[in-house]
C-alpha positions in Angstrom: 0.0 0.0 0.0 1.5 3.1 -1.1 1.8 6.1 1.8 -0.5 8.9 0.8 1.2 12.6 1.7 -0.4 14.4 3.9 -0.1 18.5 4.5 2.3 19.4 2.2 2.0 18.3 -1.4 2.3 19.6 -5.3 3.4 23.1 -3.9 6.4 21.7 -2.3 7.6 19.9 -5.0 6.5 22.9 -7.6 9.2 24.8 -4.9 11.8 21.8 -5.7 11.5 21.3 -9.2 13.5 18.3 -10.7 16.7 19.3 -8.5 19.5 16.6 -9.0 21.2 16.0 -6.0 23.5 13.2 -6.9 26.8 15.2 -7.6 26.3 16.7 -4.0 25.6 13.8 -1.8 28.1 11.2 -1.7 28.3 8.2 0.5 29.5 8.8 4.0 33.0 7.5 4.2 35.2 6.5 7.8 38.2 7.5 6.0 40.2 8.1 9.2 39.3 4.9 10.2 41.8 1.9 10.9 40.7 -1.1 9.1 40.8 -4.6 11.4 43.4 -7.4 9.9 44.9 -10.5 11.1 48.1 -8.9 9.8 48.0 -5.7 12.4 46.8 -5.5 16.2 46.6 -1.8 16.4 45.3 -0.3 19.0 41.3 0.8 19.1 39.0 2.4 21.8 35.7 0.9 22.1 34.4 4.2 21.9 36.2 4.9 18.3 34.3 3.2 14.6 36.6 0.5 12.9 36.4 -0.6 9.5 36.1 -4.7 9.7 36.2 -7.3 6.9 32.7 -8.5 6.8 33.5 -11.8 6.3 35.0 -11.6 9.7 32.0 -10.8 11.1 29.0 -13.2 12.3 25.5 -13.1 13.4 24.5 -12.8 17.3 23.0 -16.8 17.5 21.1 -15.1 20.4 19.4 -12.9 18.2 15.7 -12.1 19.5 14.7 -11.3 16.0 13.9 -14.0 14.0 12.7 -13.1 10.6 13.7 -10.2 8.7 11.2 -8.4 5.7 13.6 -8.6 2.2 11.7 -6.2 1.0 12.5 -4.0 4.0 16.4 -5.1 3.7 16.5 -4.5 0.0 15.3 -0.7 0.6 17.8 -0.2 3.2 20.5 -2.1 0.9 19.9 0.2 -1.6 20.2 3.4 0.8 23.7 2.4 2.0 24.7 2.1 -1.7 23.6 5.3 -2.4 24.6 7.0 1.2 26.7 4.4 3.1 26.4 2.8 6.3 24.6 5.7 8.5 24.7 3.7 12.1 27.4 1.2 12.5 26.6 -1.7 14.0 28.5 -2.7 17.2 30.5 -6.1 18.0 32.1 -8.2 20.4 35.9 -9.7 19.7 35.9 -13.4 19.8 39.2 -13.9 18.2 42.1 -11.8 16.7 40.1 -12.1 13.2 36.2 -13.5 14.3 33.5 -10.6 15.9 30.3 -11.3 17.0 27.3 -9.0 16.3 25.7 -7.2 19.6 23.4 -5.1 17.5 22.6 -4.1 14.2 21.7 -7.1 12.8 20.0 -5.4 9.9 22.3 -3.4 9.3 24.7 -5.5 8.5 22.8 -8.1 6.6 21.8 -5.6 4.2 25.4 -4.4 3.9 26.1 -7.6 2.5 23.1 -7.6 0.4 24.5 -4.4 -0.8 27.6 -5.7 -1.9 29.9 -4.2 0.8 33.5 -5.6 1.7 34.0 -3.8 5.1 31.7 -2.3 7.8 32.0 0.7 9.4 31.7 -0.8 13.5 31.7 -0.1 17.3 34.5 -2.9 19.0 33.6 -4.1 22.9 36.8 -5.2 23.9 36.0 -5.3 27.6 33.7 -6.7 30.1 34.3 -3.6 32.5 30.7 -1.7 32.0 33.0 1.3 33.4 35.7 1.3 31.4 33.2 1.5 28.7 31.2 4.3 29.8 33.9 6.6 30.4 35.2 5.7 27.2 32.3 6.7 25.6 31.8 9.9 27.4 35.3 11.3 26.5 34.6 10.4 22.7 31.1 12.8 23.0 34.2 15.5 24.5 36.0 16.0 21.6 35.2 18.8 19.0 35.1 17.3 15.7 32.4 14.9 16.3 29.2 15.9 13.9 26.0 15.8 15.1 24.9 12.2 14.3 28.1 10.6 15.9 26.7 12.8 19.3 23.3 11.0 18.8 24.9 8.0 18.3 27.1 8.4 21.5 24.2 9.1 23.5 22.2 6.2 22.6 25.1 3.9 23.4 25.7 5.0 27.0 21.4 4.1 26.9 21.5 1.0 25.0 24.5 -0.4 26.0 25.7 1.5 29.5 21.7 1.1 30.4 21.5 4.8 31.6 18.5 7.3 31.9 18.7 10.0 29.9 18.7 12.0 33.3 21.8 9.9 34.4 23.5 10.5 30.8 22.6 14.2 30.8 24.5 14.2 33.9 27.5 12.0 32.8 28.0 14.2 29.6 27.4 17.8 31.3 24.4 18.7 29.4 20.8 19.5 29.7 18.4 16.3 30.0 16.4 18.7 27.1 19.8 19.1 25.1 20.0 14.9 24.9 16.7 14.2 24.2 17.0 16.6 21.3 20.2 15.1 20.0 18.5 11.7 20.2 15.4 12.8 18.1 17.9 13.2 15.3 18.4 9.6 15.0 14.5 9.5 14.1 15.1 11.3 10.7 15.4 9.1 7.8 18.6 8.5 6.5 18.9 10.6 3.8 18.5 13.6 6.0 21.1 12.1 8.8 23.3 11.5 6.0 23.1 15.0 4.8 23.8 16.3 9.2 26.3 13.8 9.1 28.6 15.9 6.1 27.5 19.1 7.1 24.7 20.0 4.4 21.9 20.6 6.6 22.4 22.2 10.0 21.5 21.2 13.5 18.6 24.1 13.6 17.3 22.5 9.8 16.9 19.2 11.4 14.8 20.5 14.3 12.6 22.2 12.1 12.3 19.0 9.8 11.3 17.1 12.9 8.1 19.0 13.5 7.3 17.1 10.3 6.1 13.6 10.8 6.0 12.3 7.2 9.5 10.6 6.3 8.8 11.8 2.7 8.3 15.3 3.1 10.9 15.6 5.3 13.5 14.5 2.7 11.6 16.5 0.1 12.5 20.0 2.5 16.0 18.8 3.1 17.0 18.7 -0.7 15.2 22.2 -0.6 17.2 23.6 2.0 20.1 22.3 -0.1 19.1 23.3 -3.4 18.4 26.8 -2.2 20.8 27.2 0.5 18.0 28.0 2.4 18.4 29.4 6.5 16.7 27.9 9.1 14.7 30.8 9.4 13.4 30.8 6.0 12.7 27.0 6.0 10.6 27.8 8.7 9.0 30.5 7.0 8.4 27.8 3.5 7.0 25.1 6.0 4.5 27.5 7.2 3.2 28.0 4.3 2.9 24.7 3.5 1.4 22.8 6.3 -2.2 22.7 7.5 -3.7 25.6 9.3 -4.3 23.8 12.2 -0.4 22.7 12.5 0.6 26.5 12.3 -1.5 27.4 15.1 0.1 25.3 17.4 3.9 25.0 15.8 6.0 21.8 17.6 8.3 23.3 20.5 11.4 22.3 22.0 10.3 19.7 24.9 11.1 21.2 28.3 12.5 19.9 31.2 9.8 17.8 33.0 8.4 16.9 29.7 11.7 15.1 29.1 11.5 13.7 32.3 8.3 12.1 31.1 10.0 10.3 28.1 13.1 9.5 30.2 10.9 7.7 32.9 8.0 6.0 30.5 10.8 5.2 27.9 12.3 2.7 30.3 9.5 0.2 30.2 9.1 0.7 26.1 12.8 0.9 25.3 12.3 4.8 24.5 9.7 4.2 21.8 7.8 7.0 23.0 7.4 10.6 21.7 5.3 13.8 23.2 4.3 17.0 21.0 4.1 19.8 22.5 2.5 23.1 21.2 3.1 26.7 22.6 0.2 27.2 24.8 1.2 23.5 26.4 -1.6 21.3 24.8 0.0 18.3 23.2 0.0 14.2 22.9 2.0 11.1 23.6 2.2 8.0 21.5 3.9 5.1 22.8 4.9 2.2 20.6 5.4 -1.3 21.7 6.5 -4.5 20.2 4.2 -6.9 21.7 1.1 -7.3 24.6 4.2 -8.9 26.7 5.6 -5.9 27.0 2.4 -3.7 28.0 1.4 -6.5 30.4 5.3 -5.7 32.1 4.0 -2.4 32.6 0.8 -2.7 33.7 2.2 -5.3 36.4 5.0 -2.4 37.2 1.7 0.1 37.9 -0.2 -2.2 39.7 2.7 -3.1 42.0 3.3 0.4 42.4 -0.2 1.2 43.5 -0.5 3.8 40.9 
């Protein structure tokens, strides 16, 4: 079933025309990047992205997933040929030359499907849930990290550190609003991350392409904004104009403080699935996706013991 677009339409793409973007984006490329050989035992940082060998690499045989949609795997193939690998997938070192998948599954079967040799990923080492944390923390430090790799960072010390966003926020020096912010960016499709990642869209262009729920017209805007060199300002002016009139009464604001607090706590029980809108004069919504009734019945049990 093809997705119908909603709010904005023909008069966005009467303001894009037939814009050929191909000479401008180019796969994202770890050309800095040490590449893992038998031959070599450089050293790495668990926090740093290593190119591996793919055939190096195996599947997680504790994988929860069991199936996986081709058709699904073919798209995202075919977006890593065009863009490369956006999110590297992580791994554990079983042997100088064999790694182990701990997530990204996906990912990296449709890098093979895609025809690539090596794959951009994150190396656990260690055991030591310490040593790993503060390694990860120090990477989000330096200054030449774009704004993905931040995202990323952040959803690591979650996923694999199993911190709150309050506890990160602390860890990092930063705002809990400032990190839940960062992580939205990892929501955009991956055209548009792709486009963060080499510094063709800005930080303030992805924020306003986030008040945009339609995947489709949200990569329609970005090429916009690259076509025309458009400012954030005036990309806010063009969507305006081009969503419904009862989206520009109440525009989507930056979530503040005990808003985030509310995503930080609920997103425990639905592993951070969850996403508020919020409008200027406070009215807004929450929508909570879940994988399975197992997992609502987990939190019903957690309110019931908590006499809620």
């Amino acid at each position: 079933m093809s997705k119908q677009q909603r709010g904005l339409g023909k008069g966005l793409g009467a303001l894009l025309g037939d814009a050929d973007l191909s000479q401008i984006r180019k796969p994202v490329e770890y050309v800095h990047k040490s590449v893992v050989s038998t031959e070599t035992d450089t050293e790495r940082g668990t926090a740093d992205i290593m190119l591996i060998p793919i055939e190096m690499i195996e599947p997680n045989p504790f994988q929860p997933r069991m199936s996986f949609d081709n058709e699904a795997l073919e798209e995202l193939a075919d977006s890593i040929r065009s863009l490369g690998l956006i999110q590297p997938v992580t791994v554990r070192r079983k042997s100088q030359d064999r790694y182990q998948i701990i997530s990204g599954e996906r990912r990296f079967r449709a890098c093979r499907m895609a025809g690539m040799t090596e794959i951009p990923a994150y190396i656990r080492d260690a055991n030591d849930q310490g040593m790993l944390e503060m390694a990860i923390v120090e990477n989000i430090q330096r200054e030449d990290l774009d704004p993905i790799e931040v995202a990323m960072s952040y959803e690591r010390l979650i996923d694999e550190c199993h911190l709150t966003q309050e506890q990160m926020a602390l860890r990092v020096g930063k705002k809990r609003a400032s990190v839940t912010n960062y992580l939205r960016l990892l929501k955009l499709p991956a055209k548009v991350q792709h486009d963060l990642k080499v510094g063709l869209l800005s930080v303030g262009h992805a924020k306003v392409l986030l008040s945009i729920e339609d995947p489709n017209m949200q990569e329609q805007l970005c090429d916009l904004v690259i076509k025309g060199g458009l400012s954030v300002r005036q990309l806010e002016e063009k969507v305006r104009k081009l969503i419904r009139p009862e989206q520009e009464e109440a525009p989507v604001q930056e979530l503040p403080e005990h808003w985030c607090r509310v995503l930080d706590v609920m997103g425990k029980y639905f592993e951070n699935n969850i996403s508020l809108k919020r409008s200027s004069n406070g009215k807004g919504s929450m929508t909570i996706h879940f994988s399975s009734d197992e997992e609502v019945r987990k939190f019903l049990k957690i309110l019931e013991d908590s006499e809620l």
